[in-house]
C-alpha positions in Angstrom: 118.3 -9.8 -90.4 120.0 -8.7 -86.8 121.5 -12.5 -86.9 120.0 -12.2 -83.2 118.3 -15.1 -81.6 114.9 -15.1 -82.5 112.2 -16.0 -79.7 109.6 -17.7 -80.2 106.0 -17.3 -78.7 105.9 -20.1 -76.6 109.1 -19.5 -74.9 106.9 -15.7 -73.8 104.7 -18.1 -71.6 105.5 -17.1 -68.3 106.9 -19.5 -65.6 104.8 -20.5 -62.7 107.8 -19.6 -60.2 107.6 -18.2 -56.9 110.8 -17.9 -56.1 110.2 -20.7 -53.4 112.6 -23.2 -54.6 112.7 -26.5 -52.4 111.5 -29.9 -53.3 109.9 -32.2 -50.9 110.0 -36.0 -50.8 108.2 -36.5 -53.8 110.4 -34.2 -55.9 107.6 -31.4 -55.9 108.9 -28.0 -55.4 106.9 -25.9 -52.7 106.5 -23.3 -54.4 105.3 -23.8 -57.7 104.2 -27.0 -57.4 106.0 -28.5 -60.5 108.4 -31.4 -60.4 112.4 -31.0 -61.2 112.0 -32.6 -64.1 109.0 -29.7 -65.2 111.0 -27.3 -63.6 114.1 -28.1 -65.7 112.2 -28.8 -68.8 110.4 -25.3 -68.3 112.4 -23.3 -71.1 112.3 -26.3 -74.0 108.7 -26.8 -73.7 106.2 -25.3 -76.7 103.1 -24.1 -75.4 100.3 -27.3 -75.5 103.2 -28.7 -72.8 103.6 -25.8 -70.8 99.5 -26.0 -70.4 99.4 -29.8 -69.5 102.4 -28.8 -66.9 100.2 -26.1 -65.5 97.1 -28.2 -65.1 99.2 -30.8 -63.6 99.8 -28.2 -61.4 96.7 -26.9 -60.3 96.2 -30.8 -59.5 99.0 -31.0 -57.2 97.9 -27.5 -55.3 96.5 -28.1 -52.0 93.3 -27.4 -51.8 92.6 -28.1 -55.5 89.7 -30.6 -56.3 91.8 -32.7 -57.4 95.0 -33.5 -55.2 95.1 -36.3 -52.9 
């Protein structure tokens, strides 16, 4: 072996960033929609969490079905 970091797949999944990076009151960036905690956790999560982060969301999106 290279002794070079090996990536896994999950880490490939790509980030829902928009480079719009402000959080409103309810610690809910603007741009993506995910919360600083999501946002920081981003790189550590495996795939499955990624997903639940991304349907959380689409929840959050205006417009969605879902958001309040």
């Amino acid at each position: 072996m290279s002794g070079g970091k090996t990536v896994s797949v999950d880490s490939q999944m790509a980030s829902p960033c928009t480079g719009l990076c402000k959080l409103d009151a309810n610690n809910v960036c603007l741009g993506c929609f995910r919360t600083g905690h999501e946002i920081r956790a981003w790189r550590d999560l495996d795939s499955a969490q990624k997903s639940d982060v991304l349907e959380r969301v689409k929840e959050r999106k205006p417009g969605s079905d879902t958001a309040d």
